[in-house]
C-alpha positions as CSV (number, residue, x, y, z in Angstrom):
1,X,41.9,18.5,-8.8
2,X,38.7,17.7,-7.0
3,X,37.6,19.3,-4.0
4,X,34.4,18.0,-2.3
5,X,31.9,19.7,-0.7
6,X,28.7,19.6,1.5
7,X,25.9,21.6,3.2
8,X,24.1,24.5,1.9
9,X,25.8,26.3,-0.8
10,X,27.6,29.7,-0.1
11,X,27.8,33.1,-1.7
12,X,25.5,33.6,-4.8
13,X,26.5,29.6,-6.2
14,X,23.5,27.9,-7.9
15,X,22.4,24.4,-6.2
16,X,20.2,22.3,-9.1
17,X,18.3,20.8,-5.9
18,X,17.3,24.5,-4.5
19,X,13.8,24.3,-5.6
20,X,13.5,20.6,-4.2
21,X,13.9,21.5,-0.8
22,X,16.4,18.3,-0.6
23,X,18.4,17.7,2.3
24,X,22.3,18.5,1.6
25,X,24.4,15.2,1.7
26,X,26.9,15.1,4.5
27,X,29.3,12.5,3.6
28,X,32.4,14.8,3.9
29,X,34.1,13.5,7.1
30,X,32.2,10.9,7.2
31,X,31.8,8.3,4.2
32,X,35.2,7.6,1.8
33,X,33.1,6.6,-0.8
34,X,29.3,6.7,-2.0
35,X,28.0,3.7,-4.1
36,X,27.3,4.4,-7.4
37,X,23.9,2.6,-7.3
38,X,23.1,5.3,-4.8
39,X,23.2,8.6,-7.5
40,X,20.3,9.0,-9.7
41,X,20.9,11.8,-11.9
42,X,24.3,14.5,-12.0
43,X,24.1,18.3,-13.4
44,X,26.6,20.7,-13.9
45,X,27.2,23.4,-11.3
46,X,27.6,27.0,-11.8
47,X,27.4,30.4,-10.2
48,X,23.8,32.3,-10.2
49,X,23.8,34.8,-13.0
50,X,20.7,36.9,-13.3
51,X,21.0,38.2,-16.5
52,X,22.4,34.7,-18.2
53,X,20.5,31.8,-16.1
54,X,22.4,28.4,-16.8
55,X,25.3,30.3,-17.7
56,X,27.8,31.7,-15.1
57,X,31.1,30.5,-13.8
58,X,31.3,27.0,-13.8
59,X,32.3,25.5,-10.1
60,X,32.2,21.8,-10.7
61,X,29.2,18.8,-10.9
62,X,26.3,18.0,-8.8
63,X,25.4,14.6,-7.9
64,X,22.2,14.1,-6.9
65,X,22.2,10.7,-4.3
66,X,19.7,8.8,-2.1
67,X,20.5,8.0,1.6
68,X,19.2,6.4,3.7
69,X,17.6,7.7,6.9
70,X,16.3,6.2,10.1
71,X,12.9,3.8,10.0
72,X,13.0,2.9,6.3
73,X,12.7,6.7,5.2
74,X,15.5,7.5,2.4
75,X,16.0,11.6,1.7
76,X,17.4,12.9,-1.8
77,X,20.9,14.4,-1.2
78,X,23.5,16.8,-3.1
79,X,27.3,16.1,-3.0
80,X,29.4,18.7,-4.9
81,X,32.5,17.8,-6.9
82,X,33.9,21.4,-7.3
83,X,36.3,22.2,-10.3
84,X,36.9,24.9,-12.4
85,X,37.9,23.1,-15.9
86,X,35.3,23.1,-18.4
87,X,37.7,19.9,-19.6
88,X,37.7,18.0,-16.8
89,X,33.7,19.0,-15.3
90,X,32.9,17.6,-19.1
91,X,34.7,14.5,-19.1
92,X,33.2,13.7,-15.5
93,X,29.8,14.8,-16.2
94,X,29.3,12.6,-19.3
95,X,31.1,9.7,-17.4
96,X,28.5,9.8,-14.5
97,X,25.8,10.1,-17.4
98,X,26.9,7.2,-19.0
99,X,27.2,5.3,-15.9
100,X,23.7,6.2,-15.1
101,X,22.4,5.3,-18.4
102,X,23.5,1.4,-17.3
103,X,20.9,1.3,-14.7
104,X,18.4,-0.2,-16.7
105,X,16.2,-1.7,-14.2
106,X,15.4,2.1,-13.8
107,X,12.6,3.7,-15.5
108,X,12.7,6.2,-18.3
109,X,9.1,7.1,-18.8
110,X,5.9,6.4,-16.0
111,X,2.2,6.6,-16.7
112,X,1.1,8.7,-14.1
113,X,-2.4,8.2,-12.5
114,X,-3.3,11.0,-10.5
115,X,-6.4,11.1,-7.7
116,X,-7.0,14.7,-7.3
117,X,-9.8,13.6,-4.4
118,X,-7.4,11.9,-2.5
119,X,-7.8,13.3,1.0
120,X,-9.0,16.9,1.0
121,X,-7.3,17.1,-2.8
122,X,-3.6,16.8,-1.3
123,X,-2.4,14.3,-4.1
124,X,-2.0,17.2,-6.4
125,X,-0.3,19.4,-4.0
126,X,1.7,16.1,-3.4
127,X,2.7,15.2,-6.8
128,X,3.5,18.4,-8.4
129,X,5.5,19.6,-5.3
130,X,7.3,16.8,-4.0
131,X,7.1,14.5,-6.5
132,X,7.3,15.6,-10.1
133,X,10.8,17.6,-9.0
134,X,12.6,14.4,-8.4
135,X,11.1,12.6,-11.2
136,X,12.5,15.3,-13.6
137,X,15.6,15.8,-12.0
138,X,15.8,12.0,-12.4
139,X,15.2,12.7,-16.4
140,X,12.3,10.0,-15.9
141,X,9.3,11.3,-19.2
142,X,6.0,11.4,-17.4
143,X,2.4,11.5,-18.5
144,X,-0.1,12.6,-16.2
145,X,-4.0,11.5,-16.9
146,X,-6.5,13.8,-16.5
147,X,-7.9,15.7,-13.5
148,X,-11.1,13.5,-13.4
149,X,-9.2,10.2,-12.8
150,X,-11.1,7.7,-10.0
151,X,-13.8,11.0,-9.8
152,X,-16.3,10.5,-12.7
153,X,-17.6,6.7,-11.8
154,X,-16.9,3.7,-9.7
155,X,-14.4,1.5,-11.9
156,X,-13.1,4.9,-13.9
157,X,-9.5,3.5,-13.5
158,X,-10.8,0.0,-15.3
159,X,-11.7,1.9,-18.2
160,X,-8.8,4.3,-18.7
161,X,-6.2,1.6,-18.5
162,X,-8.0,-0.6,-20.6
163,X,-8.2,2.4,-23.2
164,X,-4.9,4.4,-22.9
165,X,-2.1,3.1,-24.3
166,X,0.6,2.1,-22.3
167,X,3.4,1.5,-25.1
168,X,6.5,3.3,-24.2
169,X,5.8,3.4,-20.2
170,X,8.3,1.4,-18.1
171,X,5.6,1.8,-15.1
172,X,2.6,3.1,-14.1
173,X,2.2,5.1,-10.5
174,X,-0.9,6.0,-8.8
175,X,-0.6,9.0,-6.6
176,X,-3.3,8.6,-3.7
177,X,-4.9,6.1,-0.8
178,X,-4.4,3.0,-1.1
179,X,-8.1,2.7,-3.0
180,X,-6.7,4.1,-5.6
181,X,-3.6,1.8,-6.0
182,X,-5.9,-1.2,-5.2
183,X,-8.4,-0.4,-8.5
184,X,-4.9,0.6,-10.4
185,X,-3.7,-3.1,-9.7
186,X,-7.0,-4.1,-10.7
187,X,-7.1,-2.8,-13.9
188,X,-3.6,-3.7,-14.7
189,X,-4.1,-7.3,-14.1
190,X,-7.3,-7.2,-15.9
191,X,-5.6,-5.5,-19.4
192,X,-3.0,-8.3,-19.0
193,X,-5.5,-11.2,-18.8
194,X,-6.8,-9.8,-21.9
195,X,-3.9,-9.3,-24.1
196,X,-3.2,-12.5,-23.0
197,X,-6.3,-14.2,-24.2
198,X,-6.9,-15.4,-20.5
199,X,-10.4,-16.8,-20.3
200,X,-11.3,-15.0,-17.0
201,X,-13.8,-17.8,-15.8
202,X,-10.5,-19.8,-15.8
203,X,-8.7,-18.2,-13.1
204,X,-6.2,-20.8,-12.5
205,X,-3.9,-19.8,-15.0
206,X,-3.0,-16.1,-14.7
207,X,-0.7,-14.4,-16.2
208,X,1.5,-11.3,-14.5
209,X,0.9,-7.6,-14.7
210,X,3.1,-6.1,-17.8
211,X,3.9,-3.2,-16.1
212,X,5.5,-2.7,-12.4
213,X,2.7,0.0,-10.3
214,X,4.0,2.5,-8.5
215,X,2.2,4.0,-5.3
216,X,2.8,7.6,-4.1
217,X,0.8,7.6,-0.6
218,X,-1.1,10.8,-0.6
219,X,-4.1,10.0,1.6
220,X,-4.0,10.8,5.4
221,X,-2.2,7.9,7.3
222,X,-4.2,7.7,10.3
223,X,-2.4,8.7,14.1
224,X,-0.7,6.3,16.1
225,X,-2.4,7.2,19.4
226,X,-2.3,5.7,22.3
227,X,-4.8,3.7,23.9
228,X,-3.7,3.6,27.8
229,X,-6.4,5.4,29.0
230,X,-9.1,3.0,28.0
231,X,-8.0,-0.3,30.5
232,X,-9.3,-3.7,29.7
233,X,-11.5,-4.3,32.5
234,X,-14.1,-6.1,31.0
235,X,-17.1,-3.4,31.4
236,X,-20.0,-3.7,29.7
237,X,-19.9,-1.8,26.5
238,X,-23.5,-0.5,26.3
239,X,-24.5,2.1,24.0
240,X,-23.9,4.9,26.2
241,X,-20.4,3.3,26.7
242,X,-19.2,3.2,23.2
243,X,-20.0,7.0,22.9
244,X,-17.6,7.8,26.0
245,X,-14.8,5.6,23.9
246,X,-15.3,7.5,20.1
247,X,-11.8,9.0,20.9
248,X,-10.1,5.6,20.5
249,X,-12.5,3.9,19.1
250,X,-12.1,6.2,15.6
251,X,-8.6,5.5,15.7
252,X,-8.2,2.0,15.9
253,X,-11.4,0.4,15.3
254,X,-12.3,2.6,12.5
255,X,-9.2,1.3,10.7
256,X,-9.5,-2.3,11.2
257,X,-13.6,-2.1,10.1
258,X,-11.6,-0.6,6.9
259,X,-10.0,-3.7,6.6
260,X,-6.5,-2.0,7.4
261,X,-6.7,-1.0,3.8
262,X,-9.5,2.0,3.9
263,X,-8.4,2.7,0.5
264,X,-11.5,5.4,-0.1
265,X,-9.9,8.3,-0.6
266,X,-13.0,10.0,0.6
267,X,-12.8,8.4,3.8
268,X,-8.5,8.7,4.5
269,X,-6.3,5.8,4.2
270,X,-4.7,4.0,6.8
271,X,-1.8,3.7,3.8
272,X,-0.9,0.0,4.3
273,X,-0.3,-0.8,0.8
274,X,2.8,2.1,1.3
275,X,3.9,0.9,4.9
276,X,3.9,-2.7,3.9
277,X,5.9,-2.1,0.4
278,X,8.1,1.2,2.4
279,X,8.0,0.8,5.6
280,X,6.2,3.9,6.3
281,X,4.3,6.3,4.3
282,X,6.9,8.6,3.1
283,X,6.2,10.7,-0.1
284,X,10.0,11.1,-0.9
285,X,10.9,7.4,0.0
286,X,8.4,6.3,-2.4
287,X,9.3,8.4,-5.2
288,X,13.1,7.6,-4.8
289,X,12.1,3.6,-4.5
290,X,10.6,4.2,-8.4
291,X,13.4,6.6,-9.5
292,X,15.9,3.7,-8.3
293,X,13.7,0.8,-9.7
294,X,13.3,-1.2,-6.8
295,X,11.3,-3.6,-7.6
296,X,9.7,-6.7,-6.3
297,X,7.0,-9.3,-7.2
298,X,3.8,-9.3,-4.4
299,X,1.5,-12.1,-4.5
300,X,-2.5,-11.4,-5.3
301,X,-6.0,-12.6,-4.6
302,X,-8.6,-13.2,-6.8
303,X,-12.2,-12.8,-5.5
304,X,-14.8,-14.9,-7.6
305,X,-18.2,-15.9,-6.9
306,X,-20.2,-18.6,-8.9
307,X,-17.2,-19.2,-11.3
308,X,-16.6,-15.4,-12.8
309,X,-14.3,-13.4,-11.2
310,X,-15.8,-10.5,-9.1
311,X,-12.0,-8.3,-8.8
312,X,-8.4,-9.0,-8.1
313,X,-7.1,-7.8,-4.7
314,X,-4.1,-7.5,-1.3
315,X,-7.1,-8.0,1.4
316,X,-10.3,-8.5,2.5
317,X,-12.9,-8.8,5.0
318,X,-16.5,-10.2,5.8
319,X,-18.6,-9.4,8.7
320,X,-18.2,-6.5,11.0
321,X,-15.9,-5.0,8.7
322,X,-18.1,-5.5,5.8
323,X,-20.6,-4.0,7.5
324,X,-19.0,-1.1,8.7
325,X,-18.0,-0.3,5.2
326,X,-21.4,-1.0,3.6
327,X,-22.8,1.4,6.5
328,X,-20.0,4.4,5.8
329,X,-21.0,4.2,2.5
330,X,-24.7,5.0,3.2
331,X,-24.0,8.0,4.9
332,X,-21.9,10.0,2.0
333,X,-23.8,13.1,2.6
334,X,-21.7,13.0,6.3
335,X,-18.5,14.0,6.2
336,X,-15.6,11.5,6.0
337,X,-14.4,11.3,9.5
338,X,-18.0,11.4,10.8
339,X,-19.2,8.9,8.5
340,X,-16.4,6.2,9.3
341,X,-16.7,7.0,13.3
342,X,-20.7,6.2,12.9
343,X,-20.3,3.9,11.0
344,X,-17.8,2.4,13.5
345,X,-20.2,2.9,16.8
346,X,-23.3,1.4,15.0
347,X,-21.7,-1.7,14.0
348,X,-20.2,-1.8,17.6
349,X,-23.7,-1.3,19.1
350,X,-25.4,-3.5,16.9
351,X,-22.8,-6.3,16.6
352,X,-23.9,-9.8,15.5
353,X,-22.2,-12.6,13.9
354,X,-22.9,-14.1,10.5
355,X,-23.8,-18.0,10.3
356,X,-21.2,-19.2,7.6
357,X,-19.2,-22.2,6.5
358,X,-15.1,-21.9,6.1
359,X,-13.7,-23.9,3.7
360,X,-9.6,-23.9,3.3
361,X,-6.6,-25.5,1.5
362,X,-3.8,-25.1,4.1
363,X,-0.8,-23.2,2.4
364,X,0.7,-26.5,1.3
365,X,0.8,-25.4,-2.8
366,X,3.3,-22.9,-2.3
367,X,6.9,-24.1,-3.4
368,X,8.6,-23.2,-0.5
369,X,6.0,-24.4,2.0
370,X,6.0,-27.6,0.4
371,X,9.6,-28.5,0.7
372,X,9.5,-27.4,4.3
373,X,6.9,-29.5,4.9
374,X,9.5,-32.3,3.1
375,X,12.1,-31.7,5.1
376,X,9.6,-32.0,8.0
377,X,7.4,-35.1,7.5
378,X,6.5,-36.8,5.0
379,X,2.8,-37.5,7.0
380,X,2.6,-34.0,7.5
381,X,-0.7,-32.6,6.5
382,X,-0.1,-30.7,3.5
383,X,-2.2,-28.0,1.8
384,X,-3.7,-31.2,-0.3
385,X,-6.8,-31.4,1.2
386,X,-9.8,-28.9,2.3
387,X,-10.5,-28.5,5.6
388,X,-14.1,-27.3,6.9
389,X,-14.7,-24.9,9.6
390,X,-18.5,-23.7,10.3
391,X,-20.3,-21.5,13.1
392,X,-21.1,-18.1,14.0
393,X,-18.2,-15.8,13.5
394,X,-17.9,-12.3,14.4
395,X,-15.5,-11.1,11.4
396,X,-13.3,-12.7,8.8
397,X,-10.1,-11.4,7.6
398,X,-7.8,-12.9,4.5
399,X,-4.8,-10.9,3.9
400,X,-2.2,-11.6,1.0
401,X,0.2,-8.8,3.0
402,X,1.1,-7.7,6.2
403,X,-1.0,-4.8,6.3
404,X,1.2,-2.6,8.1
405,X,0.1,1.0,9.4
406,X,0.6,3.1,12.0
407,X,-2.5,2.0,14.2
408,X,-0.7,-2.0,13.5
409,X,2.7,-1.4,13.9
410,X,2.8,-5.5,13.6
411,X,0.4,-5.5,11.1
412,X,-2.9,-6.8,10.8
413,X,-1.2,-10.1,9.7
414,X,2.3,-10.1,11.1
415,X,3.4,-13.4,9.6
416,X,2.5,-12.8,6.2
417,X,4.7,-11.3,3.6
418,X,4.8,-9.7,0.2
419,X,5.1,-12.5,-1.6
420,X,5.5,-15.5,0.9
421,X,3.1,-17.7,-1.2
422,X,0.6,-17.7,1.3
423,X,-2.4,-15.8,2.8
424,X,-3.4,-15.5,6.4
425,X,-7.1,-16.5,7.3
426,X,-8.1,-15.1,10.3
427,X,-11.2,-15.9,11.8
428,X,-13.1,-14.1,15.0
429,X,-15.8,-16.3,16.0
430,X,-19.2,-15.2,18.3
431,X,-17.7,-13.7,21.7
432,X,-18.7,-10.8,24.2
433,X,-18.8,-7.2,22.8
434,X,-16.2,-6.5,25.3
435,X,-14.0,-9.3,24.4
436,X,-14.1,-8.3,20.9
437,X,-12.9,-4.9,21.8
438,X,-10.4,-6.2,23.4
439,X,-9.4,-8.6,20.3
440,X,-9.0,-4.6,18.0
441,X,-7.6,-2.6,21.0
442,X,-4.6,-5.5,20.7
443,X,-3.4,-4.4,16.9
444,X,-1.9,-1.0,17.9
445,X,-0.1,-3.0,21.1
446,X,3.0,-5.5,21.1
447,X,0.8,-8.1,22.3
448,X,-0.4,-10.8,20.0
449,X,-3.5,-9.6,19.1
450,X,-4.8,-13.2,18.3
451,X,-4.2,-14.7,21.7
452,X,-7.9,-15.1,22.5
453,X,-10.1,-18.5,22.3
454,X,-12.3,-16.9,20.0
455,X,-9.7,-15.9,17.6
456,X,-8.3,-18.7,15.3
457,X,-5.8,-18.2,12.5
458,X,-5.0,-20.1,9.5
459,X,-2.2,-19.7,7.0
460,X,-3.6,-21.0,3.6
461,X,-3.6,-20.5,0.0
462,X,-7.3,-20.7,-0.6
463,X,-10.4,-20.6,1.0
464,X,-14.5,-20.5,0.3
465,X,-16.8,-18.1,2.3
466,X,-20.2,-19.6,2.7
467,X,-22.7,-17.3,4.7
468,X,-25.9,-19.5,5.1
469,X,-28.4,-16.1,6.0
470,X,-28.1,-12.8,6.9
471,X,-28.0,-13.8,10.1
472,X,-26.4,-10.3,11.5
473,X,-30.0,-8.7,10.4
474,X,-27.9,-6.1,8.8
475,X,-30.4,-4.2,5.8
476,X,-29.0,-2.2,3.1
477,X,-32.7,-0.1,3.5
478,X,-32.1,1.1,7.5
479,X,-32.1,4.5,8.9
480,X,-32.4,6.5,5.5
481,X,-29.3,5.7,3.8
482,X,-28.7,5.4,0.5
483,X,-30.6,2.5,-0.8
484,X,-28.5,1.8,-3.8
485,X,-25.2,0.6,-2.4
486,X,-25.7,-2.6,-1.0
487,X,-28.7,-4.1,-2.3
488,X,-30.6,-6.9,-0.7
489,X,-29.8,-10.4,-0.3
490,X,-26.3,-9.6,-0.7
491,X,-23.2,-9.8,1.5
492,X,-20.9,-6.7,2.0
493,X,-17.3,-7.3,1.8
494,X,-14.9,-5.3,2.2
495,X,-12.1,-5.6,-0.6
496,X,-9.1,-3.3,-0.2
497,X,-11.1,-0.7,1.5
498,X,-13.7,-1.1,-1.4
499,X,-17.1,-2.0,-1.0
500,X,-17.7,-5.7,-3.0
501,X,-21.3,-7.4,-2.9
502,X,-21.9,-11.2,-3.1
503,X,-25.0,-12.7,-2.9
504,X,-23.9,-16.3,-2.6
505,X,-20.1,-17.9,-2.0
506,X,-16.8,-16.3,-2.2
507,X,-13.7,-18.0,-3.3
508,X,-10.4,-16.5,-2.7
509,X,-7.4,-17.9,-4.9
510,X,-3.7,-16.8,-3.9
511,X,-1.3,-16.2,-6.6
512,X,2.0,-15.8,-6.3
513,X,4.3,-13.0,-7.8
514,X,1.3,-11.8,-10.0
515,X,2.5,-7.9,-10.2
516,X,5.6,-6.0,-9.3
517,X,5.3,-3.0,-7.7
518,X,8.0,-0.5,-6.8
519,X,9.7,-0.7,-3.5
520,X,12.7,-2.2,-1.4
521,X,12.6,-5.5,0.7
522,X,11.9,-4.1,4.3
523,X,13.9,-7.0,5.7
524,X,17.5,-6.3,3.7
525,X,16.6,-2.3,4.3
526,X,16.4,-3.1,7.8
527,X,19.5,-5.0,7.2
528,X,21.7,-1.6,5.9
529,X,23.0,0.4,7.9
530,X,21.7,4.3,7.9
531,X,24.5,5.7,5.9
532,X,25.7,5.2,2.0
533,X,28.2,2.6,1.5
534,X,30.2,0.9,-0.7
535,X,32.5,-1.7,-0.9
């Protein structure tokens, strides 16, 4: 007979999950059943002997489950089937094995790309304490690459995937910022062009990622603070003004100049890549989203300038927050929170549009936008033909993903999702420094942050970038920075937190569905109820 049992374990009996730290489950009482989907590894449970570890008196099985918590976060979980018969514990356990074993969405062995740099070095700490435990326990093979991975060079990650061979991996997870992930994706994409024999001045005819990327957020999310105290009253902001405002201003602006995606690790990550895929930026939740093998496909951009392809990417953004990047970038010998907040307040004080031409296909080539538009009207302008804007325009934004963070609880681009076929193009043309404020101080409210003349917004599924000067008088050789990251005549971009030069026009392709990466559908978790069910 089985009895069932929950919460911490009495007397001297041995819990598998002790060194975890896991949460106990407490369906007893509560739950008749627990879906079978739900378990992700089972061990046999016996009483703590000291002299013969692994082999006292038997007490029953362990199930090891995931449940789900409150705000997308899932916890792992114990439930104890307790009985004494070797017989019977044996017969269950390799039943439950076997069962597990028919998951094969579920992966058996990970590449595992480790950032030791990301934020103050907490990835390691990270990994081998939180995460590594359930991967094990999971009976998931993993090979970690070495200590110097994303430190020795810009574009490190390129080479080792390009190199290491990847045969026998059902995945490949980066622990770190969202930086890190970013150049992972990257590099993934790129190895699959190539074994593909994909002419990469041809980018129309991509091919996807072999392998589904997995991303374990370990850089600081930034705080959700408020920003009552700051009123929109429409005062000047001078120079001596923006200093008085730092304390919100590093919150919020700071984040959006990172293009919601400050994936430098040296600088923190706003961790949108993990919001936008999790729903919030939850080591465990991540890890138990690859240990289940939740997957789904997220559409991509590809960046190319003059016909060759310059990098793949989520997100991107030209003018103030190219800027402010390019300037945080100068100043590496500040530290990271100093050198992102000056980088912020100079860009503020010094804030001038760039002269450029906007060229866009309306998000017409996506399947599912073109048979609403069917259904619709047949007269109704389609994504067929490109349409020209042109001016002076403060910053420009294209986002494949919603960017979620903290700071955006809508997201930097709340209509657009994982893998909607369609990006959003966001354009902030030549206002008042106030006004502008205004425009970032509205991401971290309810409001719609785009209700203001100056802001337009596009939903499209390409689009060229023409700056005709350097109009914003921005130079890469001001104030003593380091002269080698942007050189002149170029244009910063900023490219999933990553600094990206282009000295002439950018075009942006969408494509669809071009790499899995682990995680749930936020809109069916949303759906669930908090509790483990089954039917």
């Amino acid at each position: 007979m089985w009895h069932w049992a929950s919460g911490p374990c009495g007397g001297n009996a041995s819990s598998p999950s002790s060194r975890l730290g896991g949460a106990r489950c407490d369906l007893l009482g509560k739950e008749e059943s627990l879906d079978l989907e739900d378990i992700f590894s089972v061990r046999l449970k016996r009483r703590c002997s000291a002299k013969h570890p692994g082999s006292g008196t038997l007490l029953g099985i362990t199930l090891f489950v995931c449940l789900k918590e409150q705000q997308n976060k899932l916890k792992d979980s114990t439930l104890d089937l307790m009985n004494s018969s070797e017989d019977h514990c044996d017969i269950w356990f390799r039943q439950f094995k076997k069962i597990l074993e028919g998951f094969t969405s579920r992966p058996k062995a990970l590449k595992i790309l480790l950032n030791p740099q990301s934020h103050r070095k907490e990835s390691v700490q990270v990994y081998y304490e939180k995460v590594e435990p359930l991967l094990k326990l999971a009976d998931i093979k993993t090979d970690v690459t070495s200590a110097s991975f994303l430190t020795k060079y810009e574009g490190h990650a390129l080479s080792l995937l390009d190199e290491c061979e990847l045969q026998g991996f059902d995945g490949v997870v980066c622990v770190g910022g969202d930086g890190s992930a970013s150049e992972a994706a990257h590099a993934l994409l790129l190895r699959a062009q190539k074994n593909a024999g994909v002419e990469m001045d041809c980018i129309q005819a991509l091919v996807e990622a072999e392998l589904p990327l997995g991303l374990i957020p370990a850089g600081k999310a930034a705080s959700a603070r408020s920003f009552k105290e700051d009123p929109e009253d429409g005062t000047a902001v001078t120079a001596k003004s923006i200093g008085k405002r730092v304390n919100w201003l590093k919150g919020k602006t700071a984040v959006l100049a990172n293009n919601a995606l400050t994936g430098h690790d040296s600088t923190g990550s706003t961790n949108v890549l993990a919001h936008s895929l999790f729903g919030t930026p939850h080591v465990v939740t991540a890890t138990m989203h690859i240990i289940l093998g939740h997957v789904q496909s997220v559409d991509v951009c590809t960046f190319s300038s003059a016909g060759k392809l310059l990098r793949f990417g989520f997100s991107a953004m030209f003018g103030f927050g190219g800027r402010t990047l390019a300037l945080a970038e100068k100043y590496r010998w500040m530290s990271p929170s100093q050198r992102r907040d000056f980088a912020v307040i100079k860009a503020l004080a010094k804030l001038k549009p760039e002269d450029c031409k906007i060229s866009f296909l309306l998000a017409g080539c996506s399947q599912n936008e073109q048979e609403r538009k069917a259904q619709r009207s047949s007269e109704s302008d389609c994504g067929g033909h490109w349409q020209t804007i042109q001016g002076q325009f403060l910053n420009i934004s294209i986002m494949a993903i919603p960017c979620l963070c903290s700071v955006a609880p809508r997201g930097f681009a709340p209509d657009t999702r994982l893998n909607n076929g369609s990006m959003a193009l966001i354009v902030v043309r030549n206002t008042t420094r106030p006004e502008f404020v205004k425009h970032l101080r509205r991401y971290s409210s309810v409001k719609n942050q785009f209700n203001f003349p100056f802001v337009e917004t596009y939903t499209i599924g390409e689009v060229k970038i023409h700056p005709k000067s350097n109009s914003s008088g921005y130079s890469p050789q001001e104030e003593g920075g380091n002269h080698t990251t942007v050189s002149e005549n170029v244009f910063p971009w900023n490219v999933d937190g990553d600094l990206m030069e282009a000295a002439s026009e950018v075009h942006i392709r969408l494509h669809p569905r071009l790499i899995r990466l682990y995680g749930g559908s936020l809109e069916e978790m949303n759906d669930g109820k908090a509790a483990c069910n089954c039917t």
